[in-house]
Structures are given as C-alpha cells and as structure tokens.
C-alpha positions in Angstrom: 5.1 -4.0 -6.2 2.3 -1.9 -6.8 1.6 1.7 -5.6 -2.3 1.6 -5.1 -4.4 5.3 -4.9 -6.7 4.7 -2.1 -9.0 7.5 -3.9 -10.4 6.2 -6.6 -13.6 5.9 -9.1 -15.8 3.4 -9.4 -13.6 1.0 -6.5 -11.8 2.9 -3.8 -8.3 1.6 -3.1 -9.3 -0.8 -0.1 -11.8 -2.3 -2.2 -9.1 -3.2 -4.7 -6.6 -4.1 -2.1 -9.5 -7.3 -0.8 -9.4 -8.1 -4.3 -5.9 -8.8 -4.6 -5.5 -10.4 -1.4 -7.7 -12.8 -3.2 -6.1 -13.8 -6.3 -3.6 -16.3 -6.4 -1.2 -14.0 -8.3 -0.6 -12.0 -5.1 0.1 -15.6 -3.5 2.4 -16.7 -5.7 4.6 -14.2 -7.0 4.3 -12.3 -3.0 3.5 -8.8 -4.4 3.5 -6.2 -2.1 1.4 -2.7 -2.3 1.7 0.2 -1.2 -0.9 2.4 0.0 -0.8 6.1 -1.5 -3.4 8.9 -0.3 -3.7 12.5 0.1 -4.4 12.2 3.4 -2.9 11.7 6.6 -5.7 9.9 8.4 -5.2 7.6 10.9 -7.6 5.6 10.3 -6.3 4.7 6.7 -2.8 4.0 8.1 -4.5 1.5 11.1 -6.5 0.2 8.4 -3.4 0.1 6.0 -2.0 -2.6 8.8 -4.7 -4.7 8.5 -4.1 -6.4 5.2 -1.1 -8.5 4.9 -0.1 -7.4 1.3 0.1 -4.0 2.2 3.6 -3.3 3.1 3.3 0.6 3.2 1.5 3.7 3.0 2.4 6.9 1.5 1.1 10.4 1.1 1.0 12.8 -1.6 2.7 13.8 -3.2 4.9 11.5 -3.7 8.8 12.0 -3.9 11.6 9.9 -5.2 13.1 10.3 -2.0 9.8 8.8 -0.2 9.8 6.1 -2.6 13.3 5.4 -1.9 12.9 5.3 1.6 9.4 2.7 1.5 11.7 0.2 -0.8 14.5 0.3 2.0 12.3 0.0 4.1 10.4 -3.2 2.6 13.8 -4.4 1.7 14.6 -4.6 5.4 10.6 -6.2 6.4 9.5 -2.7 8.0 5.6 -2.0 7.7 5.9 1.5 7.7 3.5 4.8 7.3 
C-alpha cells in the first residue's frame, strides 16, 4: 500500500498516481494507494475514483483511527472517501 500526498513539489500526487498505474510493479504485486490531501474537494475525491489503483482517499490530518478504518475498509473491497 502506499499513502500518496496529492500536494506535492515538483509532481503533484495525480501525476504520480498515472505513473504508477503504469509500471508493471503496480500490476504485479496489486498495490493499492491511497489518496491523502488537506482538502475536502470534490473534485479530488471524483477524480480519486477514476484510477483503478486508488482504493481511498483521506484527509488531513491523518489519524490512526482513519487509517484503521481505510484498511477495513480495503480489506472488505470498499472504495471509500
């Protein structure tokens, strides 16, 4: 799993995210990101549901307990936001 800042220098988060989706690591080994952000904009969550390795999106800051929650969640195949 990674846990991928969609806020970022140099390459924001989405940009690394279409990289992924196309290396054959992410293939192989099904990796699964989550989306993390400071913000609650809908358009990042919509966008969030557009990319097949992205299994989640969270917002800052980030808890144990929201972290616990997004890996039952994945554990059970919910996208969630």
């Amino acid at each position: 799993m990674v846990i991928l800042d969609i806020n970022m220098p140099d390459m924001n988060g989405w940009e690394v995210l279409e990289e992924f989706e196309n290396m054959d690591l992410f293939k192989k080994y099904q990796i699964d990101v989550l989306m993390l952000t400071s913000s609650e904009c809908a358009h990042d969550l919509a966008k969030s549901i557009e990319y097949s390795l992205c299994k989640g999106y969270l917002t800052k800051p980030l808890s144990s307990e929201k972290l616990s929650t997004q890996f039952t969640n994945l554990r059970n195949g919910v996208l969630t936001g």
